[in-house]
C-alpha angles and dihedrals in degrees: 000000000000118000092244090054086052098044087048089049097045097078094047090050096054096050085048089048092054095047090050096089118074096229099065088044089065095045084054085057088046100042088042079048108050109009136232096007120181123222096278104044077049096054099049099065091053128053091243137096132261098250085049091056094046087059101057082034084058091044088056092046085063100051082052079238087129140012135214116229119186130229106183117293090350121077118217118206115210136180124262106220097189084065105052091045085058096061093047086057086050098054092042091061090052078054103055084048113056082036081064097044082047099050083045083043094058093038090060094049093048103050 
């Protein structure tokens, strides 16, 4: 695979990377749900701790997947949408291609 192809693939698969844990999924419902959440609104919804939940927090921060916001001496972590939109897009376009290899899949067989 080119370098270019690797670099483009590199930002969906860290968002994809970062949804793939059941836990943050659950902190993306929450955080759709209910809005910009701190640590602790966050914490109380999971049977984890709080420093458990700043680490996957921090995993989605990487993946640009959320962003910390401060008020005051409290930090709120909201969604990113643009993010989340992106990887729609990206698995649209896995869609559309395997939709393609099916429809050349079926007229094989059937000729």
């Amino acid at each position: 695979m080119p370098r270019s192809a690797r670099s483009a693939l590199a930002r969906p698969a860290s968002i994809f990377a970062a949804l793939g844990d059941k836990t943050r999924l659950g902190l993306v419902l929450r955080l759709s749900n209910d809005g910009p959440m701190s640590i602790t609104q966050l914490a109380a919804g999971f049977a984890i701790t709080r420093q458990a939940v700043t680490k996957h927090l921090r995993v989605m921060e990487g993946a640009g997947l959320v962003r910390r916001r401060r008020h005051g001496r409290e930090s709120r972590w909201q969604l990113d949408q643009k993010r989340l939109v992106d990887a729609r897009r990206h698995l649209e376009t896995i869609s559309a291609h395997w939709d393609q290899t099916l429809d050349r899949l079926k007229h094989l067989v059937e000729q």
